[in-house]
Each structure stands twice: as C-alpha cells, then as structure tokens.
Steps between C-alpha positions, in 0.01 A plus 500: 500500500606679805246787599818753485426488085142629544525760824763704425419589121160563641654737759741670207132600308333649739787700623565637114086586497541659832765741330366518176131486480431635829747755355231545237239517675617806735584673219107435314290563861739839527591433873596820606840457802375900636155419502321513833333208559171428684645381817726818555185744367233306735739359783282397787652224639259280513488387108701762355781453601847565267804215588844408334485292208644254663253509744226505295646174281492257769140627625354487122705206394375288847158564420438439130696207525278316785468145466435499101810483353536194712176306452467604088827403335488165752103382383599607136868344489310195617228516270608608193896451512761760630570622153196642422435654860872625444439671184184704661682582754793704313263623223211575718727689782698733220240618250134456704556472870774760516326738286176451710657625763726751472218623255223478819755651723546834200165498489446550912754739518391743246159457658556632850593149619151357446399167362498381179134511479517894560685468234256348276222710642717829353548367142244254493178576667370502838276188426861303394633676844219299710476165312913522526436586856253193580712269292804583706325419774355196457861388366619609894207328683625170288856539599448593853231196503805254373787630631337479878381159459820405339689647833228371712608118368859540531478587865308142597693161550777482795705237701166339637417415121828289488459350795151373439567396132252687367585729195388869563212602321553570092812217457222339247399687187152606698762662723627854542775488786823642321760437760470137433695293767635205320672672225626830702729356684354468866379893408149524678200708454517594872858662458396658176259700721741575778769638244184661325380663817831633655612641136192751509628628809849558329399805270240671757817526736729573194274795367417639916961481494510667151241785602563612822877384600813603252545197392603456137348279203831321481542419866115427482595288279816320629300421838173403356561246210715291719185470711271387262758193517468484851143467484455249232769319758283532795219372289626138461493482893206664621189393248186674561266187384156667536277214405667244798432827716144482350471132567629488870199706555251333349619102531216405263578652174763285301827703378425551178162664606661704777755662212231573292374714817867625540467596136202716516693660807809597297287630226345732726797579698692570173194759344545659886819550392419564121258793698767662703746515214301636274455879700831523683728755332729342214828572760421262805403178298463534126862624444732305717302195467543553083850572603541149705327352222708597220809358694298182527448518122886591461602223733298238303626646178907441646374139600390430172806655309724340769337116398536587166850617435641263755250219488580299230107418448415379194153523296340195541088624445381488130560807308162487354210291610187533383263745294225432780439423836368223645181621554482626084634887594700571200858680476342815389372674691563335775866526518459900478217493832743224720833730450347846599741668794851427319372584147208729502263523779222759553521530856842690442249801378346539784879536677594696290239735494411422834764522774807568297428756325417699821812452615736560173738776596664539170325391156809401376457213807243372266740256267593352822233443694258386201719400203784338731301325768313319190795398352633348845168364568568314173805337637293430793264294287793383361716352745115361644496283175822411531365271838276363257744423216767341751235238586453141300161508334408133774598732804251480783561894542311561231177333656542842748403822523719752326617683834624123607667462197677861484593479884697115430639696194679798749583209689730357261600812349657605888629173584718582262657697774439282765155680622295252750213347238234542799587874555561551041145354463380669765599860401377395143174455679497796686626682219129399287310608804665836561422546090166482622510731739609747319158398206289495791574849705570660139177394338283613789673851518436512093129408605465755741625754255249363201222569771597876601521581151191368441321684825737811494596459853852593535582503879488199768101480468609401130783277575310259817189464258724415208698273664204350717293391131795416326698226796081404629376419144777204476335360834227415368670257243789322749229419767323299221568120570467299179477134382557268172309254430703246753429756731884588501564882620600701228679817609344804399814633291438249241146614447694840409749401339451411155300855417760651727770432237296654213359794655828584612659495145156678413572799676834518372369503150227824613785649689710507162188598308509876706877540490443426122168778522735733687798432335284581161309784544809693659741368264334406153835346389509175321720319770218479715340200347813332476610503881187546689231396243619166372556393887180582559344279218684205596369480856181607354473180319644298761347575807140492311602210318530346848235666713242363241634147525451509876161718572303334202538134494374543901146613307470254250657154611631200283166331605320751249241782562549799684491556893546781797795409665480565916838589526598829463829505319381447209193798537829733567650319190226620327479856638900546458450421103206768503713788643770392296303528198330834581852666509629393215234667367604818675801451397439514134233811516776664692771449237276518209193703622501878504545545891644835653711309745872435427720757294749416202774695650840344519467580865272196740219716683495524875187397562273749718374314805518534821803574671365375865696191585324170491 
C-alpha cells in the first residue's frame, strides 16, 4: 500500500480538529480577542515581549517540537508496529496533547504570564506550588543533561575516521555518536559541528538587523533562510573534527579516546552556550533562532509531503509487531512514554507557560500557537514514521539510531526532486541538532525562571544565578565517564533516558491536573472532567504505570532481595513518584476540601502575584 493512503487522511483529521475542536475549545477557556495580554501589560523586552502570531508560531512550534517527535514515533514504529504508534499519535495530539497546551498556555495568560506551577500554587496550595516547582526542575536538569550529551556525540567522527577505518565512537549499540558515517551518506560529525556552529551566529546577527536597522521580518526572512542552506553547504567542506585536533596533540591517546575528550569539550562548550542563552533578552537569540527553526521544521515537513505525494513509496514495515519489547517492556505504557513530543509531551507546559505566554500579543493567538503547532507537530511525528514504515523489516537502517534513520528518510523524500543525497541527509541531520538547540537554550531560560521565582529575584542578579544553577547542575552529569561491564563507554544520555521519557509524560499529567484545578474551581461546569480531567487520568496511569516499571525493579533485582542502587536515576525515579503523589493529594483537598482559594464564578480569576517581570 502506497504511504499516500495513510498520510493524507491523517492530514484531513487533524485539519477538521484544528477547526472544530480547537473551535471548541476557544469557545470553553473564553479567550477574550480585546483582552490585554501579559506581554503588552508587562512589556520589558527582555521576556515580555508581544510578537505577530506568525512570529510567535515558528518560535513555539521550533521549540516544543525539538528532537522528540523524531526519535519517539521512530523507536515506537520500530518496536511496537507503525499502527499502534500511528493511532497515539492522532488521538493523543487532538484530545490530550492539544488540550494540555492550549489549556497551560490559558492558564499562563490569565495568570500574569507566570508558570503553570503559579498556577497551581493559586488554586492549589503553596506546598503543590513548590513540589510542582522542584519537579519541573528536576524534569529540566534531565533534559538539559540528555539533550547536551546527545549534541555533544553528534559533533565527533570526521574524514580522519574514514580514512583510518575506524568507526566513530557509538556505531555499536554501547555507542552514542548520531551522525553515523556509514549510513549518512559521507555526512560527518565534523561538518555537523561546522553547520552547527555557523547557524548560531545566523539569528544573533538576524535579531542585532531586526533591532537596530529597518529591516523587515519578511526580508529578514528572504535573506536568512537561504543561508542556513549555505551553511549546511559549507559544512560538507570544512569539518571541524575535534577529537583528530585532540589527538594531533597528544599522539598517545588512540581516536576513540581522544573523542571521548572532544566529547566532554562539546558538552561544556554547548552548557557555555546553554549559559549565555539563557539571560540574553528573548529578541537577539531566542526569537529569530525559534524563527530559523520553525522554517527548518517547515522545510522538513515540505520534504516529507514532497516524498510522499510524489514518491511512490510503499509500506513495507509490519503494521503491528509486537505487544513487548525485546527487553519484556510491554505496549502499554510504554508506547504512551516513547511518543511524547508529537502526541502529548509535558515539556510543552513549561513553553507554554514559560516563554510563550510572555510573548502572546493577542489571546486569540492562543489556538495557533498551542492547539495548531500540536496538531502540525503530529504530522511531524507523522511523516517521521513514515521513514520507518517505508523500510523492509531486514533493513540494516533499522540497526541505527533514529536521527540516521529520519535523515536517509529526507533523503529519499528530496531526491524526489533531484536534491544531492549528501547535502538531503545532511540538512536532515542538521535539522535534529538545531531541534536541540532550541530544547537546550529554551530549557535553561525555563530553569532560570523556576529559580527567580523561587528566590524572588527579578532583575539580572536573578537571571545570572538562575541561569548559572540551572546550565552548571547538568555539568556535573556529562563530565561523568561511564562503563558496562566490557568496559564499553556508555554515553551519558542513555543513563537519562529511559526516566527521561516518563517524567516527561509525568509532568504533562500534573500540568493537566492544575488546568483541571483551575479550570474547576473557576468554572464548576461539568465539561471540565470531560476535556481536561479525563486527559489528565490517562497520563496519570501511564506515565506512573511506567515510571514504576523503571525506578523499582533497579531496587529489587531478578536475582531476589532488595538492594541500594549507586546510580542515581533511579533515587530521582523515586523522588519524582513522591512529588507526584503528594500533589495529587493537593489536588483532591483542593477540589474537594473546603479551601478559600478559587471562586465558582463563570469568570477564571486573575491571580494576584506579582507583577515584577521574571
């Protein structure tokens, strides 16, 4: 069956929920067109900061989207079959992930543009507004710890590698280099890093052009995409192979130890970065890069739609697979933790309610930016499985990591029309590592903000010491070197990565838990259970179905008995089920206790805190 049969009706749906539920769900959160929002009220400039919706989109829609609606729908089309991974992706993205967060983004704006755990703290408690608070951050630290390392890998492994015939380090399983040599078409790690490098300086110069000259967004535009192609060009030709440079210094160390030196140095280098990012005002990084971004993400989007209407691919993967994994992880719940970003992720709370929100210059903007970029983010995740279905269950692809396998999927998809496969694969490279950017820079500057709520320190005192804990925390972590048991080097991401999944789809459960507080104790209608509370039980379930599978069996091993594990995932493991149990508990003495906070009016309360920005 030729993919045409399963893309397009896929794209019909979400279109008709985008007009119809989202419809709905304007209409039941009462967004208000002559409104002033937070970012007009509180304009500073530095996070508030109102911008077109337009604007806005491609900022918010480039950084939820990251790098998870390409690595989920891949593992769990591969794992479980593309029709259940399909299925959770429509479903999940209309009625859970949609509502999370267009419901998180109501929820900001009515609040003064504060975070979804001031939120809770107004129609909760304020002990539900710190162990929000701490879980938040801990789910930050994680992805900061991953995402770096994950960047950090993709950077090693350059000509020299061919040329010596040894595979850069992470081609076995043990591994953790994504930009994989023999399957991206001559693509290197080395001119992954040079693209990566010269397309940071892109938006600071875009954003310097866009404040201080007359220069339009569209011209902006017109001049600056174009060179994002120029420097994934210049890439190919100029590799910046840090671990040969480390070698040539020291003659001693082999290659492979001389990139794991060179890895260490990105992962600094990149939480340097990750530091900087964080305090700058929103207008000379954080909004043109989201803006470059979001053409990336439209770009790969085209590329996809291109291979699939004029194509001809056919499905050739298994439709369904198997109700476990390999390693005894069954369908549910693990299914509903792989496929976060592109059917319901947490982390698009803390966007929502972080950065975008502050910058919402219309709440009508809100279906948009929230409800819309979910919905696209879908066919993201989509077209991502698509590279999965299009490939014969005995291909040697699917022995690779899922940014090697989505990158040789653009590649066919463009060849299509007669795009270069070394310059397709390597823009579907670059694209996963400027989704990363945009997680990295984002997280931190949602860090930072978690910290000066927590201190109260509003101006740059505030902002460096936020930003400072929140990128040097993660160092600890990435300058960790560890070992199996064959004394292979296991990258630090996959330590994180398992509890990464279900934390993440954790928080997205407690961040529909206080839009379901909020939306009850200022609306007392009977809807509210329906949209925001059933949501809310699913991932519940889910995420706690699957945190428990991982954290536990790390305490009490199929050898019998009970033990202390060293590691410290699964301590946090432990920790994040704690907080998560302690507010539901708030949760329910909130909705059925006798507290003074929250009103039954029709109207949603503004809540009264601080007006100072953040």
């Amino acid at each position: 069956m030729n993919v045409l049969w399963v893309v397009i009706p896929v794209a019909i749906i979400l279109m008709l929920a985008y007009i119809f539920y989202g419809g709905l769900l304007v209409r039941l959160l009462k967004l208000d067109r002559d409104a002033i929002t937070p970012a007009v009220e509180l304009r500073d400039d530095v996070d508030y900061s109102p911008i077109s919706a337009k604007f806005l989109f491609g900022q918010h829609f480039s950084a939820i989207a990251a790098a998870g609606p390409v690595v989920g729908p891949i593992l769990a089309g591969m794992l479980f079959g593309w029709v259940p991974a399909l299925l959770w992706i429509v479903i999940g993205s209309i009625f859970i992930g949609g509502v999370h967060d267009i419901g998180t983004l109501a929820a900001s704006i009515r609040h003064k543009a504060k975070s979804i755990a001031e939120v809770v703290r107004e129609h909760m408690s304020k002990r539900s507004y710190y162990l929000f608070l701490i879980f938040i951050w801990m789910t930050l630290v994680y992805i900061v710890v991953a995402f770096t390392d994950i960047t950090a890998g993709a950077f090693l492994g350059g000509p020299e590698h061919l040329r010596l015939g040894t595979p850069a380090p992470g081609v076995d399983a043990a591994g953790g280099n994504l930009a994989n040599i023999s399957d991206s078409g001559g693509v290197t790690g080395g001119a992954i890093a040079t693209s990566s490098l010269l397309y940071l300086l892109l938006p600071v110069i875009m954003g310097l052009l866009l404040r201080y000259t007359k220069l339009s967004l569209v011209w902006a535009t017109i001049i600056f995409v174009p060179l994002v192609g120029v420097v994934i060009w210049c890439g190919q030709y100029i590799p910046f192979d840090l671990g040969v440079i480390v070698q040539k210094f020291n003659n001693e160390l082999t290659l492979a130890q001389a990139d794991m030196i060179a890895r260490k140095f990105w992962s600094v280098a990149l939480l340097a970065y990750c530091l900087v990012a964080g305090a700058v005002p929103v207008w000379l990084l954080l909004q043109p890069r989201g803006h470059l971004g979001g053409f990336f993400l439209y770009i790969a989007l085209a590329a996809g739609l291109i291979g699939v209407l004029f194509g001809g691919h056919t499905i050739q993967y298994a439709a369904f697979t198997s109700w476990t994994t390999p390693r005894g992880e069954s369908l549910a719940p693990f299914l509903f933790i792989l496929i976060a970003c592109g059917a319901c992720s947490g982390f698009h709370a803390l966007i929502s309610s972080g950065t975008s929100s502050k910058q919402l210059k219309n709440e009508m903007d809100a279906k948009p930016v929230a409800y819309g970029t979910m919905l696209v983010e879908a066919m993201t995740a989509t077209l991502a499985l698509v590279c999965v279905m299009i490939l014969a269950k005995d291909s040697p692809l699917l022995k690779r990591d899922p940014n090697v396998i989505y990158a040789h999927g653009i590649g066919q998809f463009l060849s299509v029309i007669k795009v270069p496969m070394a310059f397709a694969v390597a823009f579907g490279l670059m694209a996963f590592t400027t989704f990363v950017y945009d997680t990295l820079d984002v997280c931190t500057r949602l860090g930072r903000v978690i910290i000066q709520e927590l201190t109260r320190m509003p101006g740059w005192a505030g902002r460096w010491l936020g930003t400072t804990i929140t990128a040097g925390t993660p160092l600890f972590f990435v300058l960790q070197t560890n070992l199996d048991d064959q004394g292979r080097f296991i990258p630090v991401w996959r330590s994180f990565w398992p509890l990464f999944g279900a934390t993440n789809q954790l928080l997205a459960a407690l961040s529909l838990l206080g839009v379901t507080v909020w939306l009850w104790r200022t609306r007392k209608a009977i809807w509210v259970w329906f949209v925001a509370g059933l949501p809310t039980l699913v991932m519940y379930v889910m995420s706690l179905w699957a945190l428990y599978s991982l954290t536990i069996p790390r305490f009490r091993p199929a050898t019998g008995g009970w033990t202390l594990p060293a590691d410290v995932v699964p301590w946090a493991g432990v920790v994040l089920m704690g907080l998560a149990a302690l507010m539901l508990v708030e949760a329910l003495l909130a909705i059925f206790g006798k507290s003074d906070k929250g009103s039954s009016d029709s109207t949603p309360e503004v809540a009264e805190v601080s007006t100072q920005p953040a």
